[in-house]
N, C-alpha and C positions, 0 to 999 in steps of 0.2 A: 612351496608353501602349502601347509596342508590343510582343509576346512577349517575356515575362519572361527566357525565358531567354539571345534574343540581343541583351538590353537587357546582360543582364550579361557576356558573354562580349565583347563590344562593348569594354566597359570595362573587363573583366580578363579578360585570355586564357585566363592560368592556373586559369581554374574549369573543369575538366575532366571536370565529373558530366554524366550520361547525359539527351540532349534527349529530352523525350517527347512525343507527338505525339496529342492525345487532348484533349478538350475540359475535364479538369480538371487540365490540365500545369501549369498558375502556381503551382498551388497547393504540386505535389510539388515543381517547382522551387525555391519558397521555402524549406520545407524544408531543401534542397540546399544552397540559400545560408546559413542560419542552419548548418548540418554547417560549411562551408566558413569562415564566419567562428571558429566555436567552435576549427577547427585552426589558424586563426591564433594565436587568444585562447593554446592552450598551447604554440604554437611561440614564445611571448613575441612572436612579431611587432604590428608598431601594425597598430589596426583602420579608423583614422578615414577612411581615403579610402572603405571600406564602409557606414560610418555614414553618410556623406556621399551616398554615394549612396541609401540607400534614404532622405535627405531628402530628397530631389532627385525619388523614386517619389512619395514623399506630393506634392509641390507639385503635379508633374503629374496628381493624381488630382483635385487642388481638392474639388470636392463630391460626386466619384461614390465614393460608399459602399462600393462594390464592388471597388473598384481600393486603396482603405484599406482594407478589409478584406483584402486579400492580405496587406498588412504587416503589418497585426495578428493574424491569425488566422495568417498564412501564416510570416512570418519571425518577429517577436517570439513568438508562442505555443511554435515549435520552438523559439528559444532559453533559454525559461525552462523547457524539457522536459529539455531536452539539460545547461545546463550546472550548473556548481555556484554556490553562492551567492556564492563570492569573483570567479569571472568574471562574474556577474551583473552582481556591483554593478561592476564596470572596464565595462562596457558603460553600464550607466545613468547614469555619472559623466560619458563623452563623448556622447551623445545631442544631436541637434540641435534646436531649439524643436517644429517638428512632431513630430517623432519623439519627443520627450517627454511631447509629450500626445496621441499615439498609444498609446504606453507604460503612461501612469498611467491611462486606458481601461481598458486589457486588463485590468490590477490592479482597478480596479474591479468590471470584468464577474465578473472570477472569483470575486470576495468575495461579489459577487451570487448566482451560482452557488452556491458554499459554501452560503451562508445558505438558499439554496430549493431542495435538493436533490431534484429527482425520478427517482424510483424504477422502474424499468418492469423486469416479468417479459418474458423473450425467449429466444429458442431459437437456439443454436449448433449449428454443424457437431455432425458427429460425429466428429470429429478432437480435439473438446475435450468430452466425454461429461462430464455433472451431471446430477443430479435437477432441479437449480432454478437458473438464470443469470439474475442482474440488472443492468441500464444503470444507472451513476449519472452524472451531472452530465453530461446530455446526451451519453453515451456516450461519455466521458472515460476511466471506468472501468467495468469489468465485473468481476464478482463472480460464483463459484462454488458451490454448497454440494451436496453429499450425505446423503440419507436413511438408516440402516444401525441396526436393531435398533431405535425411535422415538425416536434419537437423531440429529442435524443436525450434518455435520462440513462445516469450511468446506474447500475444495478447490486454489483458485487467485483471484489474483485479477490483472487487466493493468490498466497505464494508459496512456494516451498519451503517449509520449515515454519510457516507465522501462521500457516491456515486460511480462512474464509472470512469476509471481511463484506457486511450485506446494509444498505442502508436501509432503515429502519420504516420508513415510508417512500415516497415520492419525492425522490434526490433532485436538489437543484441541475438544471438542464442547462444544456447547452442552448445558447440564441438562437431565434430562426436563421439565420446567415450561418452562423459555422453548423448549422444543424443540418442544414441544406449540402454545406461542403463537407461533412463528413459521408452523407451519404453519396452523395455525385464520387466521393475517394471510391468507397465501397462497391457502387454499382459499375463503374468503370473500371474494376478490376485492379484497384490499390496500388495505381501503379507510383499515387504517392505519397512513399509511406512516414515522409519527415513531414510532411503537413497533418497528416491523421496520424501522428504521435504527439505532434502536439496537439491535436484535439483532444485525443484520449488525455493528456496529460493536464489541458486546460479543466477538465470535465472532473480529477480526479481532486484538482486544486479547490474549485469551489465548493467541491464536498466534505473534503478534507476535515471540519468541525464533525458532519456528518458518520464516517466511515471512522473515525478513533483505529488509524493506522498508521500512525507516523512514524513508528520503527522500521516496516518493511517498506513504506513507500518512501522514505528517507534513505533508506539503504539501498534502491534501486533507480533511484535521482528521477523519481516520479511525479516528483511537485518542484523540477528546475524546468525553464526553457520552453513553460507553455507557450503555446501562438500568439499569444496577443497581451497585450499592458494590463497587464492583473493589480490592482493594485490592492492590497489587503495589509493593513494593520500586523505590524510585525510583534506587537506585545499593548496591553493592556494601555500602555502608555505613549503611545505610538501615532500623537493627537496628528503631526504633520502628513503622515499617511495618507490619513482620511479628508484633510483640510483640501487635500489637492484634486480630488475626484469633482469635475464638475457635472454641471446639467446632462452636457454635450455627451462627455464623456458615458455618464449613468445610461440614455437612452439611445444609447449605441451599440454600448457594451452591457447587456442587462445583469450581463452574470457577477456584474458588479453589486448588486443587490445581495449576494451569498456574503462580500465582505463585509458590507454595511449591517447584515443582519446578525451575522457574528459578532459585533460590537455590543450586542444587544445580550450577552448571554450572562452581564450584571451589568444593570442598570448602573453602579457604582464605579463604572469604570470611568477614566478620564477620555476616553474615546468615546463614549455613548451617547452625551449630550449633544457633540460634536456631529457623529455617523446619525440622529435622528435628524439633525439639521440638514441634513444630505438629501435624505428620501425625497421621492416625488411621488406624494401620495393621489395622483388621480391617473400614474403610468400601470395600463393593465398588465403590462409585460413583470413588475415588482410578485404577481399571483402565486405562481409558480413555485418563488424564491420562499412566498411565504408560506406556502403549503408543505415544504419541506423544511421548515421549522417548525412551526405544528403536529408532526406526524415523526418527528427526530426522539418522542418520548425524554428528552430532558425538561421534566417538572419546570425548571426555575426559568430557564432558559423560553421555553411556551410561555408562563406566566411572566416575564417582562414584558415580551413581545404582542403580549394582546393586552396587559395594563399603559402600555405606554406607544404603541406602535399603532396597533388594530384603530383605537378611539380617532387617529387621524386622517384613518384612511376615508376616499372617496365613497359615497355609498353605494356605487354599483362594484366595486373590487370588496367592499364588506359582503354585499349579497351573492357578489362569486362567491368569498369565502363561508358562508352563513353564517359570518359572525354578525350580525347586523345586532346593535345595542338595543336593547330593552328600554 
């Protein structure tokens, strides 16, 4: 197989991304090539003389691992990064026999992946500043958190192919109790890493309105199988969800306050009236939950939340917040 890149320029001129010269160029090349096909895919144009050719990559790789690994790792991994699920499947529909089972590979590995998720603490620039940065899935993703009063607020999280993903102020936190057990996980040396996944995944759940990532952390089952009874409003109309959260529940679990306040984001929902009837407007632990509504920059969403939520509150959680009324 000879340089990827002018294997394909060879064959189509019109790919016109930038040759790079460096001992892992195939790799960004592939890449390249998956971009290049995905702008066919919405210019409606047909893909199959591309298909075609990267069966034509696999034949010539026959048994070197290395050279199918380009396709697989290189062009099919950027194409399930990059596109949407309806261009997915118009790609997997025309696939050529190798390339098929190049394909349901990749789908396997990653389910592999999913299912043995390892965890590693690691240290970024200082261009991207946290208290605590973790690699999941073989450094697919990364994950951010901050320390601030002994409470853990989640910060940002990236993934390969979806990007950087940063909440916009002071993200709902985790409780003092599991804020406590994530760090006892961390300072004891992680030895476990099914419980501080599901923190991290608890942490990612209640932000979830917050961070607007539900394609990559749905694709990574990062909002299944958090630690503890989350209970949150599956759609607008989802009145029994909310009906069932009680007292007990609320000041136990405060991070229950991130779904309660999600309800809030139209006043006009059939869960709103419902999730105000919940709140327990003199619990100072609710602070937190709503400082990171406030600081979320959704206009309509803040203005429910201080025309119909703020006015209830106790006056010493107003004068936390300085919203205290005129």
């Amino acid at each position: 197989m000879k340089n990827l890149y002018d294997s394909i320029t060879e064959h189509f001129p019109e790919f016109d991304f930038e040759k790079r010269d460096f001992a892992w160029a195939d790799f960004f090349t592939a890449g390249d090539f998956a971009q290049f096909i995905t702008q066919k895919i919405r210019k409606n144009e047909p893909i199959e003389k591309y298909l075609h050719f990267i069966e034509d990559l696999l034949f010539e790789a026959g048994n070197d691992e290395n050279k199918k690994n380009l396709v697989q790792s290189g062009i099919f991994k950027s194409l399930q990064n990059i596109c949407s699920e309806a261009e997915l499947s118009k790609i997997e529909q025309q696939l050529f026999p190798l390339s098929r089972q190049c394909w349901t590979k990749m789908n396997s590995d990653f389910e592999e992946l999913l299912n043995n998720c390892e965890i590693c603490l690691c240290k970024m620039p200082e261009s991207r500043p946290s208290d605590f940065c973790f690699s999941l899935f073989d450094g697919s993703v990364f994950v951010d958190f901050a320390k601030k009063d002994g409470l853990i607020y989640l910060l940002r999280i990236s993934f390969d192919g979806f990007g950087c993903y940063s909440v916009p102020g002071d993200s709902n936190p985790l409780s003092k109790e599991r804020s406590k057990s994530f760090l006892k996980i961390v300072r004891g040396g992680m030895k476990d890493k099914t419980e501080l996944l599901g923190l991290i995944k608890t942490a990612l759940k209640i932000n979830r309105p917050l961070l607007d990532a539900d394609e990559p952390l749905k694709k990574y089952k990062l909002l299944d199988n958090a630690n503890f009874h989350f209970i949150l409003c599956r759609d607008k109309f989802d009145v029994a969800s909310i009906e069932k959260i009680t007292e007990l529940e609320l000041r136990t679990n405060p991070e229950l306050y991130a779904g309660l306040l999600e309800c809030f984001m139209d006043m006009n929902w059939p869960v709103a009236k419902v999730a105000l009837g919940k709140m327990i407007f003199d619990d100072k632990k609710v602070v937190p939950y709503l400082k990171a509504v406030l600081a979320s920059g959704d206009d309509e969403w803040i203005y429910f939340v201080k025309e119909n939520v703020l006015p209830l509150m106790s006056m010493k959680i107003k004068k936390t917040l300085k919203t205290v009324e005129k």
